[in-house]
C-alpha positions as semicolon CSV with decimal commas, in nm:
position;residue;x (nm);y (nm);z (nm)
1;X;16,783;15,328;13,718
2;X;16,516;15,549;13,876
3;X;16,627;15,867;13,974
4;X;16,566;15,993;14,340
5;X;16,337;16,244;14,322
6;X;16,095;15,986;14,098
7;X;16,171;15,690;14,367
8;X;15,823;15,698;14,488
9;X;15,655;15,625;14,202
10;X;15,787;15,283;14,188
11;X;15,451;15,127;14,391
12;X;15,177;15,216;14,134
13;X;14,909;15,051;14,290
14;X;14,647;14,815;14,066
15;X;14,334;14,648;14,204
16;X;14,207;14,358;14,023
17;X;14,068;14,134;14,268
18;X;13,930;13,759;14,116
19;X;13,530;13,717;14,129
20;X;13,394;13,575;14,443
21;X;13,392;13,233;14,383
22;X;12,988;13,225;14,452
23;X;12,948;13,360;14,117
24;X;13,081;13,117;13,965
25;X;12,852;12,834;14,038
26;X;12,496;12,786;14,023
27;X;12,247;12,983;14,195
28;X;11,892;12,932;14,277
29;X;11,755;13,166;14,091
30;X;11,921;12,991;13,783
31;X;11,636;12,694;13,936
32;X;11,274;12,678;13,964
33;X;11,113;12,837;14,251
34;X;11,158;12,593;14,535
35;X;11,562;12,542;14,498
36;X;11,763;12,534;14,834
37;X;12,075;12,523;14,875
38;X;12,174;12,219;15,139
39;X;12,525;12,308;15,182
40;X;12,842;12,556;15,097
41;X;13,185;12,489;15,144
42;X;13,464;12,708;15,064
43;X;13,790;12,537;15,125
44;X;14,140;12,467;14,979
45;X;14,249;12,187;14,716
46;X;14,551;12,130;14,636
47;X;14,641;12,476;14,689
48;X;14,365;12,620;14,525
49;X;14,053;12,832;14,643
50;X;13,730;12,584;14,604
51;X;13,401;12,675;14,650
52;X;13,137;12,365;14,683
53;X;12,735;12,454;14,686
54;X;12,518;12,149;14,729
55;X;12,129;12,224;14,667
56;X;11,832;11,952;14,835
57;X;11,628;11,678;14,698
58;X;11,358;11,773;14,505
59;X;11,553;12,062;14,308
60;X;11,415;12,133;13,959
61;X;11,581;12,255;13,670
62;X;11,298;12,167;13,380
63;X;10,983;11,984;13,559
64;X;11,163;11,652;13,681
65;X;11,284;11,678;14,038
66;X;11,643;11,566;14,105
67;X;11,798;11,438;14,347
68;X;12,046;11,654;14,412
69;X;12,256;11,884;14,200
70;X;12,605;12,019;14,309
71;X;12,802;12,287;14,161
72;X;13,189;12,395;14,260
73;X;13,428;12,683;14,117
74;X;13,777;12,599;14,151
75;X;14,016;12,923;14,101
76;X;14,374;12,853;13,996
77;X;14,648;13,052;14,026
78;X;14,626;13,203;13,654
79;X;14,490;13,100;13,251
80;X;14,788;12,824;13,183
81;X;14,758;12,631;13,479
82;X;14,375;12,620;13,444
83;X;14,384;12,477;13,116
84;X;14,629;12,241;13,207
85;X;14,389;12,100;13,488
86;X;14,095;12,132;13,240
87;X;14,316;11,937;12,966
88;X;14,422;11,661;13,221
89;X;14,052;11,560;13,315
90;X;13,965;11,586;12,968
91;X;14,249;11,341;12,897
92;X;14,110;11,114;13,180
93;X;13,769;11,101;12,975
94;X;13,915;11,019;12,666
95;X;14,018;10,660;12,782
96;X;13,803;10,377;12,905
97;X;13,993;10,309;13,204
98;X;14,032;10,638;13,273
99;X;13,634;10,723;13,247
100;X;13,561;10,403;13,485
101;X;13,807;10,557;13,783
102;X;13,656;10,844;13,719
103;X;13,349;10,722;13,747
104;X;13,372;10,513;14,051
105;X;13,556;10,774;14,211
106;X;13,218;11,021;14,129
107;X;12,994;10,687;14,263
108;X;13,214;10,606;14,583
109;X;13,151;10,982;14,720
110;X;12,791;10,994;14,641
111;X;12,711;10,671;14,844
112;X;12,979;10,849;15,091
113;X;12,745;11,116;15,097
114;X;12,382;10,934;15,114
115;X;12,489;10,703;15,415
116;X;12,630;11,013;15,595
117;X;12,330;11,165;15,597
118;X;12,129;10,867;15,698
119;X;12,306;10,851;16,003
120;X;12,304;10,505;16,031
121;X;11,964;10,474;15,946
122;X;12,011;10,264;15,594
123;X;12,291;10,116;15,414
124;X;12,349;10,227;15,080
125;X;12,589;10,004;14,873
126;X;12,758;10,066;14,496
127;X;12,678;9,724;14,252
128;X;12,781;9,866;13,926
129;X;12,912;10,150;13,792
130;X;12,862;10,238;13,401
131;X;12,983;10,556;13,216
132;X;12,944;10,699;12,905
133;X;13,147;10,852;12,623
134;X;13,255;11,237;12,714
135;X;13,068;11,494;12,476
136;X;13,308;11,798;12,413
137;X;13,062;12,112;12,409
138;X;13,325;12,329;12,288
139;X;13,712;12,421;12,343
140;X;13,664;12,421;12,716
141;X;13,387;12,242;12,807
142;X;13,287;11,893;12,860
143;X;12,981;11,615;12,933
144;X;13,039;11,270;13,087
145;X;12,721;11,085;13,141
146;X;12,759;10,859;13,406
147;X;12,513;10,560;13,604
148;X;12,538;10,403;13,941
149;X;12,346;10,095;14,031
150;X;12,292;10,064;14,391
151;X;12,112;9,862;14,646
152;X;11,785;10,101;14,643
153;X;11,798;10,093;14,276
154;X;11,986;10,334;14,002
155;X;12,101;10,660;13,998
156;X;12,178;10,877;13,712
157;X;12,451;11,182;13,728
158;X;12,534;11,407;13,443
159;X;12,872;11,583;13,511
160;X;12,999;11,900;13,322
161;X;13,301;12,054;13,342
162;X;13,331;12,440;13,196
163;X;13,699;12,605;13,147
164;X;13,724;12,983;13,164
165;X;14,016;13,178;13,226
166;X;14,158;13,110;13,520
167;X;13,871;12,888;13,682
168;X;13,729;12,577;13,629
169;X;13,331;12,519;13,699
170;X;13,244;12,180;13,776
171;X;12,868;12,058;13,797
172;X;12,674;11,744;13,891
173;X;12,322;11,680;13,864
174;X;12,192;11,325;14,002
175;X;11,856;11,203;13,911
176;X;11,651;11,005;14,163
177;X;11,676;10,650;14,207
178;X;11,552;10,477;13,942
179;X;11,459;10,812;13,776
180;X;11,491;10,985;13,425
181;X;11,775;11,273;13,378
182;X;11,733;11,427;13,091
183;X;12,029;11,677;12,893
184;X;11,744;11,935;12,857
185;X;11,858;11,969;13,240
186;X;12,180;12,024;13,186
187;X;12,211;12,196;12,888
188;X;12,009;12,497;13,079
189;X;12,196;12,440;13,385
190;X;12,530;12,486;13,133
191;X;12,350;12,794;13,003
192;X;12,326;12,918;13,349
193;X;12,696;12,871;13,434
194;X;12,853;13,029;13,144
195;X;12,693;13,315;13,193
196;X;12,796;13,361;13,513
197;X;13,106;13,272;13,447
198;X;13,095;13,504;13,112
199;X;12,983;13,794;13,314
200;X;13,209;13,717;13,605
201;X;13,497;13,720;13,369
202;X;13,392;14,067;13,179
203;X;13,681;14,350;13,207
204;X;13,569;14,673;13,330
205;X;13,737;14,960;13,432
206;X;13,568;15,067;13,754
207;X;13,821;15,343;13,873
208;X;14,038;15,542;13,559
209;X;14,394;15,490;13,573
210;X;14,557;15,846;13,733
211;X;14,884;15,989;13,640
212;X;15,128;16,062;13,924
213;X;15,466;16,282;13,932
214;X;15,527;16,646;13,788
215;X;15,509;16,694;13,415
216;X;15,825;16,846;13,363
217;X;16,066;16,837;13,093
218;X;16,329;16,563;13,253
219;X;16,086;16,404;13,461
220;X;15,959;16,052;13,518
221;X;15,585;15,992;13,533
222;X;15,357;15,710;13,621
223;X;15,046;15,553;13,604
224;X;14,829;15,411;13,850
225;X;14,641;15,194;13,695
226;X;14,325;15,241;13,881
227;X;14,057;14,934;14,003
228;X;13,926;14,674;13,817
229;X;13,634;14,442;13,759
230;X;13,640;14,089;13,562
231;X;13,970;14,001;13,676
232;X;14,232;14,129;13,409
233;X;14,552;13,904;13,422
234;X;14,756;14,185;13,221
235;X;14,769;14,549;13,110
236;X;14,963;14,741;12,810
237;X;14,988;15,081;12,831
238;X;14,975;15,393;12,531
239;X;15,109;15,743;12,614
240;X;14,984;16,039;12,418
241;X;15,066;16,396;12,337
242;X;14,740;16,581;12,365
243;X;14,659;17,001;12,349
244;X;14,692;17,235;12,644
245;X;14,294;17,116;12,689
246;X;14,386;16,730;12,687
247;X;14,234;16,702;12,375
248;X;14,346;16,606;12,018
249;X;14,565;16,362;12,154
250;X;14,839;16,189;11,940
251;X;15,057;15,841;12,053
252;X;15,366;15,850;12,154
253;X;15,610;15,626;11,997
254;X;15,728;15,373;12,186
255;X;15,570;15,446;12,503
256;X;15,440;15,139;12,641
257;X;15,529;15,112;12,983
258;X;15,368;15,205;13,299
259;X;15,634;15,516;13,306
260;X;15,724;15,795;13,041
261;X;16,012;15,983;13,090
262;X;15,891;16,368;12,950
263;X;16,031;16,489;12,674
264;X;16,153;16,822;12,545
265;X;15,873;16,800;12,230
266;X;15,601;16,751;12,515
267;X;15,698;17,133;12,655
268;X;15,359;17,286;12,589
269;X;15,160;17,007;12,586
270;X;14,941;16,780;12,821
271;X;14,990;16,407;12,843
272;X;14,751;16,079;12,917
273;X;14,791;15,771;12,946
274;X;14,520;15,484;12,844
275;X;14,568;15,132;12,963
276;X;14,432;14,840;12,869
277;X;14,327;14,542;13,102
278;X;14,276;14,198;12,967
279;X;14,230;13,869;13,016
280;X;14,177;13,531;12,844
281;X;13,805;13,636;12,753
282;X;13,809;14,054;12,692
283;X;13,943;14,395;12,742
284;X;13,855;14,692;12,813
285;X;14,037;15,012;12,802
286;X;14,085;15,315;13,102
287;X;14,199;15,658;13,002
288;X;14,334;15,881;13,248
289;X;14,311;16,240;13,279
290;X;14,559;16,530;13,150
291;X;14,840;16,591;13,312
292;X;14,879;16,995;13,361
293;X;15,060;17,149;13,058
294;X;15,427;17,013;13,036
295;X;15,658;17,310;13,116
């Protein structure tokens, strides 16, 4: 139980706030000169924060144009549930009848989307649909080549699906009809999404963690555990016993918590606190100031 007088130091206050969901998709500076982007679309699914960025016809990645290329950043609500989602469509890949709903589900939405914005003009229809056998990248990520034959002729899509913490990155790029796509395209528009998502994802502490209460032999102290970049997901805490000039600085056993409770041996002494934020992908480490000497 927290005693009255250190009441008030039960709403430490921590500011980790996720990445903006525009850095987590492509850019067009990750394109050659000439890339615009046709649409974005922040919205919800299924409870989660989307972000959808379309870029026009004639986009280049390596010297082919394509066209079109479409990039989304879905944030879930933490790590587990995004590998879960990443694990499921993975799953979905890893069957033939699960590829081919996939895939006509991908094919449907693309004529969807070039007969909208004919406005009536022309008539696109789906023939065929054919996809390929999923390429796992690495842990988290994943390659499904895909092909659509249609009335004007046939369309090639690469799709690629990154994991990383608690996001997943999804991106399509769609040759034109009856065009080449090669993976030199997306292997550097991969390239380009795990870094953003790699420096997106970074832990950094922006503002040091401060120390609030009175340092006196009896009392309870906190932390505030200051802001934070990279979205950290969880933070551990070490107390230490440092010199009247908050120097030479020894742990304290068993002091892990966001509270220390001063102690007779601290009488003398200053105290800080360092705490590490982390998540799926790094750490980093915030170290507060010294308290005034214990009396």
């Amino acid at each position: 139980m927290i005693a009255p007088a250190t009441a008030a130091l039960a709403a430490v206050r921590v500011s980790t706030p996720p990445p903006p969901l525009a850095s987590l998709v492509l850019a067009p500076a990750d394109l050659r000169p000439g890339a615009v982007v046709g649409s974005q679309v922040t919205t919800s699914y299924d409870g989660r924060e989307l972000l959808l960025r379309t870029f026009k016809p004639g986009a280049r990645i390596t010297d082919a144009p394509l066209l079109g290329a479409v990039s989304a950043a879905v944030l879930d609500p933490d790590t587990p549930t995004a590998v879960a989602d990443y694990k499921e469509l993975n799953g979905e890949t890893q069957t033939t009848q699960g590829r081919l709903l996939l895939a006509k589900q991908w094919a449907t939405d693309f004529v969807k989307g070039i007969n909208a914005a004919a406005h009536g003009k022309s008539k696109l229809t789906l023939e065929h649909t054919v996809v390929g056998e999923p390429v796992e990248l690495g842990p988290s990520t994943l390659r499904l080549p895909l092909m659509f034959k249609t009335s004007r002729g046939t369309i090639r899509m690469i799709l690629e699906v990154v994991q990383a913490d608690r996001t997943l990155s999804i991106l399509e790029l769609i040759s034109p009809f009856n065009g080449r796509l090669g993976t030199l395209d997306a292997t550097k528009a991969l390239a380009a999404i795990q870094q953003h998502l790699h420096v997106a994802f970074t832990v950094s502490n922006t503002t040091p963690p401060t120390i609030s209460g009175t340092p006196t032999q009896g009392q309870v102290v906190a932390v505030d555990e200051g802001d934070w970049a990279g979205a950290p997901s969880t933070f551990s805490y070490s107390w230490a016993r440092c010199d009247a000039a908050g120097a030479n600085c020894t742990p304290i056993a068993g002091a892990t918590t966001n509270r220390y409770s001063v102690d007779p041996a601290d009488v003398g002494s200053t105290i800080r606190v360092t705490v590490t934020g982390a998540n799926s992908l790094s750490s980093q480490q915030g170290v507060s100031a010294a308290t005034a000497v214990v009396g």
